[in-house]
Steps between C-alpha positions, in 0.01 A plus 500: 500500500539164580743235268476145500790301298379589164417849517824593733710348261328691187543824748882392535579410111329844431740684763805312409517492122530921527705453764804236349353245716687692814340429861619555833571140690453513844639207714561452912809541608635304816448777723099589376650769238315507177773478251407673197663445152379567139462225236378392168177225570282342232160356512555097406347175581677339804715229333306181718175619620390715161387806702567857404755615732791768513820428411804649529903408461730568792899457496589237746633594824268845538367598803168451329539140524627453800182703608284289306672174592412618901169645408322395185242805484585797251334805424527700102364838445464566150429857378411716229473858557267547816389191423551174701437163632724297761491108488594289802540104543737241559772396314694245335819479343659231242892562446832306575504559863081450514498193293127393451382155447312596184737707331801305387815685501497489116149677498633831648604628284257525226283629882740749550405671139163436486460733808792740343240535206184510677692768726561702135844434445683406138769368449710424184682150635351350712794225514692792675231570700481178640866468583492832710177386693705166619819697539271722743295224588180623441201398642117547416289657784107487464253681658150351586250773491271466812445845589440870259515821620496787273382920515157610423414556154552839407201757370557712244 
């Protein structure tokens, strides 16, 4: 079945929401590795162009970064069951060592748990939360879906 934006990211926010929101992250490495990690990743409207996108928060100074920082393409397999759908596209990310122009340093926070949320997280202070996101300077990675690929539906 083919997915464009909409419909992949209905496919994902089904998948995800029984899943905690987990995915598998798959950046470049230096050498050509794919460098696999697992993360939480919301659905939210890209803070200066309005489009859906994925989002995710990364702890500064990850080899995720640095991956995306070289290569700016990303892959997320979200699953449920046998069930699944992979998203690829390039990448963007707003944080204190990826300043962007439209997002004032000020802003990031509030970015930071808008994607925590959207990602299903809860928190009870979210004053504390934002200190430990600058202590680990935290930055906001999004995902621009370009490209689905899930399994065949499955006949009963």
């Amino acid at each position: 079945m083919g997915y464009d934006t909409v419909s992949g990211l209905a496919k994902v926010a089904e998948l995800a929401a029984t899943e905690h929101w987990l995915a598998v992250l798959t950046t470049i490495r230096a050498d050509g590795d794919p460098a696999p990690a697992v993360v939480n990743v919301g659905i939210i409207d890209h803070p200066s162009t309005g489009e859906r996108v994925l989002a995710l928060v990364s702890r500064g100074g990850t080899a995720k970064l640095r991956n995306l920082r070289r290569a700016p393409r990303a892959n997320l397999v979200f699953r449920a069951g046998w069930d699944w759908i992979a998203v690829s596209g390039p990448t963007e990310i707003f944080g204190p060592d990826d300043p962007h122009p439209d997002i004032a340093g000020d802003q990031l926070p509030g970015l930071l748990r808008t994607i925590f949320t959207a990602a299903g997280g809860k928190h009870d202070d979210f004053d504390a939360y934002d200190r430990e996101m600058v202590a680990t300077r935290r930055a906001a990675v999004f995902v621009r879906p370009a490209r689905f690929i899930a399994n065949a539906p499955q006949a009963d």
